[in-house]
PALO-602024 format. One record per residue (C-alpha): residue number from 1; residue in one letter; x negated, y negated, z negated. Coordinates in nm, 3 decimals. Example, Ala and Ser with C-alpha at 12.3 -4.5 7.8 and 13.67 -1.06 7.14 Angstrom:
<pts>
PT     n   res         X         Y         Z
PT     1     A    -1.230     0.450    -0.780
PT     2     S    -1.367     0.106    -0.714
</pts>
This chain:
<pts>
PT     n   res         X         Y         Z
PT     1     X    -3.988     7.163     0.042
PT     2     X    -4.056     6.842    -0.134
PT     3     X    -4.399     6.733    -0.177
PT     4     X    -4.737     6.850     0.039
PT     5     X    -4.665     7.189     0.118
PT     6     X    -5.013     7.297     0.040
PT     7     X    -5.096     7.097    -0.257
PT     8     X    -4.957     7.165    -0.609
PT     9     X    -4.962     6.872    -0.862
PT    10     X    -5.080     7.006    -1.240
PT    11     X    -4.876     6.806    -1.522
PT    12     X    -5.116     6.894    -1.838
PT    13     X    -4.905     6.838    -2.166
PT    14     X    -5.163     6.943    -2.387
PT    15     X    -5.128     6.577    -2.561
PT    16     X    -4.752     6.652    -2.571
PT    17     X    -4.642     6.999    -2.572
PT    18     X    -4.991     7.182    -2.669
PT    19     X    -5.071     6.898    -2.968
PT    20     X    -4.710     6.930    -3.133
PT    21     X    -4.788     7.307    -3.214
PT    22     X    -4.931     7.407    -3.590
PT    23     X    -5.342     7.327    -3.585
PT    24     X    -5.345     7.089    -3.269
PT    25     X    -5.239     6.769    -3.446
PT    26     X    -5.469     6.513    -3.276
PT    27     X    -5.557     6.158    -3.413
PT    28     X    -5.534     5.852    -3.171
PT    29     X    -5.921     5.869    -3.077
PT    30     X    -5.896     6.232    -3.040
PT    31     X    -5.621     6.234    -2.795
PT    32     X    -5.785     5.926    -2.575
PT    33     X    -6.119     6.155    -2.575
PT    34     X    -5.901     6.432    -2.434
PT    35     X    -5.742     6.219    -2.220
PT    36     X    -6.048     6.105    -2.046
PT    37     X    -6.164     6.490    -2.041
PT    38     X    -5.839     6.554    -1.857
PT    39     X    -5.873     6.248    -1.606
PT    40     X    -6.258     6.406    -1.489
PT    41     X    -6.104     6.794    -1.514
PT    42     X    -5.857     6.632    -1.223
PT    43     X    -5.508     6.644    -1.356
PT    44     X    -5.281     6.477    -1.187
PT    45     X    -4.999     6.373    -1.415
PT    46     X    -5.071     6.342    -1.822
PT    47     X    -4.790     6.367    -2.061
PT    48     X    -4.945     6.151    -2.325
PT    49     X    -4.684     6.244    -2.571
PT    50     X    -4.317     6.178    -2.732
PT    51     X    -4.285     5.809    -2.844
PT    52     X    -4.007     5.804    -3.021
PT    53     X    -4.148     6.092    -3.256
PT    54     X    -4.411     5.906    -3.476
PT    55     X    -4.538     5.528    -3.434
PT    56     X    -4.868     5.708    -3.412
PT    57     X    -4.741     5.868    -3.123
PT    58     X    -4.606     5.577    -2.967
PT    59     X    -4.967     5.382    -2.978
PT    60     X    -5.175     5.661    -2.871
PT    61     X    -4.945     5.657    -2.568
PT    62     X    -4.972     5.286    -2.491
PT    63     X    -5.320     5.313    -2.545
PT    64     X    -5.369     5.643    -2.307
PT    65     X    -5.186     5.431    -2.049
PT    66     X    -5.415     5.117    -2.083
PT    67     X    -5.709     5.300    -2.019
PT    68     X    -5.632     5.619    -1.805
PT    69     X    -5.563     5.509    -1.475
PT    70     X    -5.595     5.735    -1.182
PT    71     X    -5.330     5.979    -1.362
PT    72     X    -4.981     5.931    -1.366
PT    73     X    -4.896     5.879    -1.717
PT    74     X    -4.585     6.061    -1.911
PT    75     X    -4.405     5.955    -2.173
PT    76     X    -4.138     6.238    -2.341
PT    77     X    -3.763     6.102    -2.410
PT    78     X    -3.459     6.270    -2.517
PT    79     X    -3.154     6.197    -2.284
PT    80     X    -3.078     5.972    -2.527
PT    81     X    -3.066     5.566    -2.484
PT    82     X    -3.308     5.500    -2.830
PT    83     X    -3.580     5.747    -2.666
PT    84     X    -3.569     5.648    -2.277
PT    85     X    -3.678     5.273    -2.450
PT    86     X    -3.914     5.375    -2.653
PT    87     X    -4.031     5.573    -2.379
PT    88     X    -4.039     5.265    -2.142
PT    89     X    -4.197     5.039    -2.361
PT    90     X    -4.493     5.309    -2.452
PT    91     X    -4.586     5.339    -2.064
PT    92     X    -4.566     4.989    -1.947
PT    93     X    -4.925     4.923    -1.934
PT    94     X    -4.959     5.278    -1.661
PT    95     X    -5.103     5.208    -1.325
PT    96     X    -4.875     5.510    -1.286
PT    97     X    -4.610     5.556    -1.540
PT    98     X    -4.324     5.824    -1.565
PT    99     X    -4.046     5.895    -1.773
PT   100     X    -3.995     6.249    -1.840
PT   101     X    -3.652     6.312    -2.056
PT   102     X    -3.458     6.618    -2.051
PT   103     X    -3.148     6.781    -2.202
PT   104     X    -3.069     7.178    -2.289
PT   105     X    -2.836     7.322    -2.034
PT   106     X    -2.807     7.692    -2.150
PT   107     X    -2.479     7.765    -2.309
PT   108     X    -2.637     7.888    -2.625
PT   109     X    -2.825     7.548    -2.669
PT   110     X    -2.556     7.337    -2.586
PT   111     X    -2.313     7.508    -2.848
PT   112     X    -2.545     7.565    -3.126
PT   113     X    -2.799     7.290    -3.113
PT   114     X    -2.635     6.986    -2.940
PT   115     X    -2.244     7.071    -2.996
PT   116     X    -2.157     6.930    -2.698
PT   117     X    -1.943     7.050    -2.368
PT   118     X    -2.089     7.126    -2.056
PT   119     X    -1.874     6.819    -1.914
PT   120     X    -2.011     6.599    -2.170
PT   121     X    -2.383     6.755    -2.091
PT   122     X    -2.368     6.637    -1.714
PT   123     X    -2.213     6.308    -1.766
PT   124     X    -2.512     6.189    -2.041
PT   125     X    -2.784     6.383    -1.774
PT   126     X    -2.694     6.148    -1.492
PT   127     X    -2.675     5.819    -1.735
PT   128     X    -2.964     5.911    -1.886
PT   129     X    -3.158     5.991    -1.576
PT   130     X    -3.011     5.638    -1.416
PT   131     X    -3.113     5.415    -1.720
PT   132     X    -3.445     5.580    -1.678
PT   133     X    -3.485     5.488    -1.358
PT   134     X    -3.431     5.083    -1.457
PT   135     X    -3.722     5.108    -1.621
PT   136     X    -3.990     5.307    -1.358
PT   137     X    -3.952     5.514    -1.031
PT   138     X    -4.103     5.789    -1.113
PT   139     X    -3.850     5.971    -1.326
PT   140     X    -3.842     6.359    -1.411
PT   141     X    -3.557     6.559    -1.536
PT   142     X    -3.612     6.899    -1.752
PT   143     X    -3.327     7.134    -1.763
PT   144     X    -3.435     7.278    -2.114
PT   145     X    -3.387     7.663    -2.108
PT   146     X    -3.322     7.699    -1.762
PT   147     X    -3.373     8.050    -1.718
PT   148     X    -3.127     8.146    -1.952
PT   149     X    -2.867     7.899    -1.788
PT   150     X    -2.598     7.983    -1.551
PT   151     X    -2.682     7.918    -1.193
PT   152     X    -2.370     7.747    -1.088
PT   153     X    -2.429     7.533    -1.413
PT   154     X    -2.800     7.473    -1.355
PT   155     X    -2.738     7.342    -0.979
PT   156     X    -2.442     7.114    -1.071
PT   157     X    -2.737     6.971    -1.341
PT   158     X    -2.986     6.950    -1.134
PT   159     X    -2.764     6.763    -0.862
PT   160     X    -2.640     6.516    -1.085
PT   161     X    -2.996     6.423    -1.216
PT   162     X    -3.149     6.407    -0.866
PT   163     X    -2.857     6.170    -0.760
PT   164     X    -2.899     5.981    -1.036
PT   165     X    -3.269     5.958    -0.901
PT   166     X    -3.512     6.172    -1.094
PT   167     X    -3.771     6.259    -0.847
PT   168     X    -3.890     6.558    -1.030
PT   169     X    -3.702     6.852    -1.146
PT   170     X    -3.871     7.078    -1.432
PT   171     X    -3.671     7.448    -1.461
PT   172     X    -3.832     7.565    -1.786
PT   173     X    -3.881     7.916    -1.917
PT   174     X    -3.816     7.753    -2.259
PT   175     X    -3.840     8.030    -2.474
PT   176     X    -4.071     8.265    -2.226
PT   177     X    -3.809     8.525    -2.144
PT   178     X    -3.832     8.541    -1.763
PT   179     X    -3.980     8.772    -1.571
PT   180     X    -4.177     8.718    -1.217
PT   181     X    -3.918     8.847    -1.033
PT   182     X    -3.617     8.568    -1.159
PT   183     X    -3.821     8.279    -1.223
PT   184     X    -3.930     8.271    -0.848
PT   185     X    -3.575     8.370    -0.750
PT   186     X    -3.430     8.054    -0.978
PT   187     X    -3.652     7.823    -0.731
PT   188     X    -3.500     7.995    -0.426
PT   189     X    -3.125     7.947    -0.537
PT   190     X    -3.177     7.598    -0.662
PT   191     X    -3.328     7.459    -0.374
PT   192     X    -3.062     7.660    -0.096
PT   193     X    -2.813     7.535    -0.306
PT   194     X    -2.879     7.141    -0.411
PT   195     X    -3.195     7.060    -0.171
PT   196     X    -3.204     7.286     0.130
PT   197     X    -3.063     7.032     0.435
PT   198     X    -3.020     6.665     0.224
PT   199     X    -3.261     6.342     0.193
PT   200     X    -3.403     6.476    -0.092
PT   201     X    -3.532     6.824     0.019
PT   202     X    -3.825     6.623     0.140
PT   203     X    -3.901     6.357    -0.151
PT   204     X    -3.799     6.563    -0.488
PT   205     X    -4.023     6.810    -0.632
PT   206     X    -3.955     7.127    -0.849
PT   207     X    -4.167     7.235    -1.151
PT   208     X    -4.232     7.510    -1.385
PT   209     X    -4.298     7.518    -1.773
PT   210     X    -4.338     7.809    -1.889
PT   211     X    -4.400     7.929    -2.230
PT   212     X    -4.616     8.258    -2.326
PT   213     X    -4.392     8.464    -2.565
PT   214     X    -4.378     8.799    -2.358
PT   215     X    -4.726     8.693    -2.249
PT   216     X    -4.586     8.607    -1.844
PT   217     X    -4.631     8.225    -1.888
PT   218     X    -4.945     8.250    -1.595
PT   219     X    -4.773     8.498    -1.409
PT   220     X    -4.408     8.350    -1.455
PT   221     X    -4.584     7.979    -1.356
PT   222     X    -4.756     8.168    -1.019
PT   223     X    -4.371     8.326    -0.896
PT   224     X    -4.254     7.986    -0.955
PT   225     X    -4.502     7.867    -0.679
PT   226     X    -4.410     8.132    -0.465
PT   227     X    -4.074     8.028    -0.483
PT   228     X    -4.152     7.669    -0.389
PT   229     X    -4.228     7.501    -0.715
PT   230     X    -4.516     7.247    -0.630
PT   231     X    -4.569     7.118    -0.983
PT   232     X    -4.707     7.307    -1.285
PT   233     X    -4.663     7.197    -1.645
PT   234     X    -4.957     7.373    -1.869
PT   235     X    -5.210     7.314    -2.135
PT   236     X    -5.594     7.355    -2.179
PT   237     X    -5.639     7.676    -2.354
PT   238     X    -5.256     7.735    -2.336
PT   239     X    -5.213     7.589    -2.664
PT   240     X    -4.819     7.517    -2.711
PT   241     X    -4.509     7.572    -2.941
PT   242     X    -4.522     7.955    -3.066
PT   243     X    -4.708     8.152    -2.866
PT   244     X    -4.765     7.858    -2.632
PT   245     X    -4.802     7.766    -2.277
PT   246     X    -4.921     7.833    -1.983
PT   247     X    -5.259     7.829    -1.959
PT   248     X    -5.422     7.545    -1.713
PT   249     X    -5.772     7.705    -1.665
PT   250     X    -5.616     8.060    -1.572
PT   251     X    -5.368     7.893    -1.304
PT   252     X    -5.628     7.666    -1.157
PT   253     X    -5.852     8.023    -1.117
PT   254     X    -5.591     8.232    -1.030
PT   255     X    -5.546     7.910    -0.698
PT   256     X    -5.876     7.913    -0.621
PT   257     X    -5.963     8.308    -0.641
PT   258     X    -5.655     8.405    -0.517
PT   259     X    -5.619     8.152    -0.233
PT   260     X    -5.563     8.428     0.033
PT   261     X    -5.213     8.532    -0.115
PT   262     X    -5.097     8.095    -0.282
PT   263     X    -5.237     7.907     0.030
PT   264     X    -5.209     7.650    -0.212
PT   265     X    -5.480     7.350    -0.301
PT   266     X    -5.512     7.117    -0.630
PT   267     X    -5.730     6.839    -0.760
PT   268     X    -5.850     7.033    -1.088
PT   269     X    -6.243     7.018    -1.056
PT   270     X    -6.295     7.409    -1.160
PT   271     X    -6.603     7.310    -1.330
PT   272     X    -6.509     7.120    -1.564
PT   273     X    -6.242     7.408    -1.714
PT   274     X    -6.508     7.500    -1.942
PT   275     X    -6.638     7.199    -2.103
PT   276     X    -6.281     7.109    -2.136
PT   277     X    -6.214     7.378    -2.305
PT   278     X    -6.460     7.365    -2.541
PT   279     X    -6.385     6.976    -2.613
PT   280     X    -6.023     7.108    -2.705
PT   281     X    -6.181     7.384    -2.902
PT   282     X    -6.415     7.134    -3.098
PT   283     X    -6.071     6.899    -3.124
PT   284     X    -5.848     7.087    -3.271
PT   285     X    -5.853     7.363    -3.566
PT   286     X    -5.910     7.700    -3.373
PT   287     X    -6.107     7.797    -3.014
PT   288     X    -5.986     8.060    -2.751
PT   289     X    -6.004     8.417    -2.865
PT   290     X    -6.375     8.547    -2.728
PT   291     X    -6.119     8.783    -2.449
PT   292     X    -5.948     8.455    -2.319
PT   293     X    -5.965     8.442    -1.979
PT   294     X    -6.189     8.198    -1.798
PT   295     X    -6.284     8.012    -2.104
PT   296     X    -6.348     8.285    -2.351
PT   297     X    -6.718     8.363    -2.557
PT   298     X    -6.665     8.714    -2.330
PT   299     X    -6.528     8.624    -2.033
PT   300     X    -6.832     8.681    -1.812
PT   301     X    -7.008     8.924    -2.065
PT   302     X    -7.069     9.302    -2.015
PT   303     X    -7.141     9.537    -2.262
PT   304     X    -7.029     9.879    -2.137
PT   305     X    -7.346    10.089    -1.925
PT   306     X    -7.181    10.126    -1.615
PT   307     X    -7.063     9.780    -1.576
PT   308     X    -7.396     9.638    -1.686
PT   309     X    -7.550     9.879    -1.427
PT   310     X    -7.319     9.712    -1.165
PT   311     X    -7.421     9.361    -1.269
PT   312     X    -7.756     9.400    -1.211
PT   313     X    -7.734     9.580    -0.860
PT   314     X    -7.466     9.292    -0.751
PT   315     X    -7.274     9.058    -0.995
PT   316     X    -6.976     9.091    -0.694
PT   317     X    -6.916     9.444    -0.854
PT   318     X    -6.769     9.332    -1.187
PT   319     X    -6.710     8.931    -1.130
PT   320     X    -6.457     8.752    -0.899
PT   321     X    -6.595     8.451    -0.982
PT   322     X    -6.944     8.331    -1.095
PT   323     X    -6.956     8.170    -1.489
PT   324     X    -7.096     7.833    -1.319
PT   325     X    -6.790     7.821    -1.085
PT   326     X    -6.571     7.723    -1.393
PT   327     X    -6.824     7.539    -1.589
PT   328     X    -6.964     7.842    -1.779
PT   329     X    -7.283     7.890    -1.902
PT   330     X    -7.425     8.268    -1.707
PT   331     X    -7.284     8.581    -1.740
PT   332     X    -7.400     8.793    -2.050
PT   333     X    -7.543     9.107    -2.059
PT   334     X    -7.463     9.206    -2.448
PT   335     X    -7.660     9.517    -2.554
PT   336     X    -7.475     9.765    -2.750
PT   337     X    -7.376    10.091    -2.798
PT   338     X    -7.240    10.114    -2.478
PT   339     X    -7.506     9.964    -2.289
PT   340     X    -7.682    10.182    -2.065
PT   341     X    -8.059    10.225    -1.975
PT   342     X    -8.032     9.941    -1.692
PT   343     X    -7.909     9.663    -1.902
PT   344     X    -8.195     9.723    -2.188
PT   345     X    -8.447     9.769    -1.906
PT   346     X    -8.362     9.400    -1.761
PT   347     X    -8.344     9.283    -2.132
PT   348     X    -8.708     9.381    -2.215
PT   349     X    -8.835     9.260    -1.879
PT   350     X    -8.667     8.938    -1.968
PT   351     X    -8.837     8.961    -2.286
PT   352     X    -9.225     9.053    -2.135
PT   353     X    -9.138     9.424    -2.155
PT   354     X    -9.191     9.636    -1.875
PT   355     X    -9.227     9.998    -1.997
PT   356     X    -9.315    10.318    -1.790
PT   357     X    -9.038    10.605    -1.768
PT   358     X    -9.152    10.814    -2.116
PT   359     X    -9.170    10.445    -2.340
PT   360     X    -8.875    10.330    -2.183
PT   361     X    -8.692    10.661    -2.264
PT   362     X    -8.819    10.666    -2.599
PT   363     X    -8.668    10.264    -2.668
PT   364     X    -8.367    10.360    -2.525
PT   365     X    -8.318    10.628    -2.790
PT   366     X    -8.426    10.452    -3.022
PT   367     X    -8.204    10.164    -2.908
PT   368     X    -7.873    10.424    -2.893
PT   369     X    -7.950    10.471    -3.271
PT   370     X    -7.966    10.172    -3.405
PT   371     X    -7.638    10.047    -3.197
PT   372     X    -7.479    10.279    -3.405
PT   373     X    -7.550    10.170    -3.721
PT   374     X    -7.529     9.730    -3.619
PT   375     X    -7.274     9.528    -3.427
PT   376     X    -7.509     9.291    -3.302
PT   377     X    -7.872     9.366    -3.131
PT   378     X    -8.108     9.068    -3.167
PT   379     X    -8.358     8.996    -2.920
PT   380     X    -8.623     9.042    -3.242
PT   381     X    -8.498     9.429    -3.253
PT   382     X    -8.567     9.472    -2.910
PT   383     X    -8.907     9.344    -2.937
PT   384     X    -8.995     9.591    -3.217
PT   385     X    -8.804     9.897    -3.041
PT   386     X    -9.056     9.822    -2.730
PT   387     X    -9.349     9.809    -2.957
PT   388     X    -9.296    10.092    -3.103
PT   389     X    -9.211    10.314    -2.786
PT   390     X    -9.544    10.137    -2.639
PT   391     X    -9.757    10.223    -2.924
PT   392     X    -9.817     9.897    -3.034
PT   393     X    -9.654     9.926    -3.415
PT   394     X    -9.858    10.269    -3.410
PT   395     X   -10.177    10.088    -3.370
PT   396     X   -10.108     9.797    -3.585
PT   397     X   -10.004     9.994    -3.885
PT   398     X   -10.362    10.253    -3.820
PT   399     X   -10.570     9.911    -3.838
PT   400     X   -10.435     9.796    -4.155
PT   401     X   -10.480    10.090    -4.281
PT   402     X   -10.822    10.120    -4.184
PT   403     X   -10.893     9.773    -4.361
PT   404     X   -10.776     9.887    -4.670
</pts>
């Protein structure tokens, strides 16, 4: 199929796609900082966001593509004349520019949301798609909710748009309602059908977007790979309209940790997936819930006894990855009810603690007790529960009292 065979290209959007959803609205210097987070994280192409929408939006493109260069730089048009201009003029100062416009092809959007034919549909997709390409080579064409399109309808789309020379063709799970299973198949019928034994089998490239609403956007973006897609549209954090997109970090993992069954390489620099994150987080109005993969406050924390006990004997037992391999600070042993003798043991060693058998017994009950009654144990309750299983409180308390 088009495109390295072993390399898959990551189109971030979070400028775009992610920033257009309620509390991501990003000012002009916040979305060039982001920008230049995304350039070092590795991305390879950066939709930089929908010109036509705002003349805010317009300038923090032109300014993204000033002074982001080793990215190809997006720019979001309707199939419509009005955006593919504005969309030109707010990319002409790329190194790498691209045009990225797009046009519904599921029956249900067509009717209700456009009013237009199916006839009509695939005449304005391949004038659309050939003014584009008057204005930069690098063209991609979305078929917006693909996966609730008809295939016959889909491939006749698709055609028309690669003929009319879009070099990129993005098959959207608009609205998240694929499964696995028929997003990978979708890539197998389209490119049989339109790509399999023509010119452009081995110069246009297939892509996923995938939205999260049934929670399958990673796993919906991974069967799209295995059925030959060799771009992926996602977001930092998988920020995105409703419950929004797929996440970037948890594909980029997924690549790396799971390169035995992909056999797949990208440019993302895994390290940097946290501290991009956490620029995002500081960005916009809310972080990644503490469970998020990767990039979560928990992700590499333990609580529970047994998995603490596991930790400590061999981090291999609980982790597939190490924190540091994706930019995160170490992995956390957090001391709580369920924490087991192990983990409170390491704790108070790390602390200058090392009790014998009956004092370390006694701390641990006293430990189980009080992890009952609080959420959090501070390091300053551990150091009291050792002194008092030690004798040292005992002692204090009898030498004030003697003094008085």
């Amino acid at each position: 199929m088009a495109g390295a065979p072993n390399n898959v290209v990551f189109f971030d959007t979070t400028l775009r796609d992610g920033e257009q959803s309620p509390g991501c609205s990003m000012t002009e210097a916040e979305k060039l900082r982001m920008a230049h987070a995304l350039e070092d994280l590795g991305v390879d192409i950066m939709e930089a966001g929908f010109a036509i929408s705002s003349e805010g939006d317009f300038q923090a493109i032109q300014r993204i593509a000033r002074e982001i260069r080793r990215p190809v730089i997006a720019s979001l048009a309707r199939a419509r004349r009005e955006d593919i201009e504005r969309a030109a003029a707010s990319i002409e100062g790329a190194a790498k520019a691209r045009i990225h416009t797009f046009l519904a092809s599921s029956d249900i959007h067509l009717e209700f949301k456009l009013k237009m034919s199916r006839e009509k549909a695939l005449a304005q997709v391949g004038e659309m798609v050939a003014l584009a390409r008057t204005y930069v080579e690098d063209i991609e064409f979305s078929a917006e909710d693909a996966t609730r399109t008809d295939m016959d309808y889909l491939c006749a789309m698709t055609q028309i748009a690669i003929e009319a020379g879009a070099t990129t063709i993005n098959l959207p799970d608009t609205t998240g309602y694929s499964t696995p299973e028929d997003y990978a198949a979708m890539y197998r019928v389209v490119y049989q059908r339109v790509l399999a034994g023509t010119p452009y089998a081995d110069t246009v490239i297939l892509s996923t977007h995938c939205h999260d609403d049934l929670g399958l956007a990673v796993a919906n973006t991974l069967a799209g790979i295995e059925g030959g897609a060799r771009q992926v549209e996602c977001t930092i954090n998988g920020i995105g309209e409703r419950a929004g997109n797929a996440a970037l970090e948890e594909i980029a993992a997924a690549l790396r940790v799971r390169a035995d069954r992909y056999k797949v390489e990208s440019n993302i620099v895994l390290e940097k997936l946290y501290p991009t994150s956490q620029l995002l987080g500081e960005t916009i109005s809310f972080r990644p819930a503490p469970n998020k993969a990767i990039v979560g406050e928990n992700a590499f924390a333990h609580e529970a006894g047994i998995h603490q006990h596991g930790m400590l004997a061999n981090p291999l037992t609980y982790e597939i990855m190490t924190p540091a391999s994706v930019g995160q600070p170490a992995n956390k042993l957090v001391l709580g009810k369920h924490s087991g003798r192990a983990a409170l043991r390491s704790r108070l060693a790390e602390l200058g603690f090392v009790l014998p058998a009956e004092q370390l017994d006694a701390a641990y009950a006293a430990f189980t007790t009080l992890a009952d009654k609080k959420k959090s144990i501070y390091d300053q309750d551990l150091v009291k529960l050792a002194n008092q299983a030690s004798g040292v409180e005992a002692a204090d308390d009898a030498a004030q009292a003697a003094q008085v």
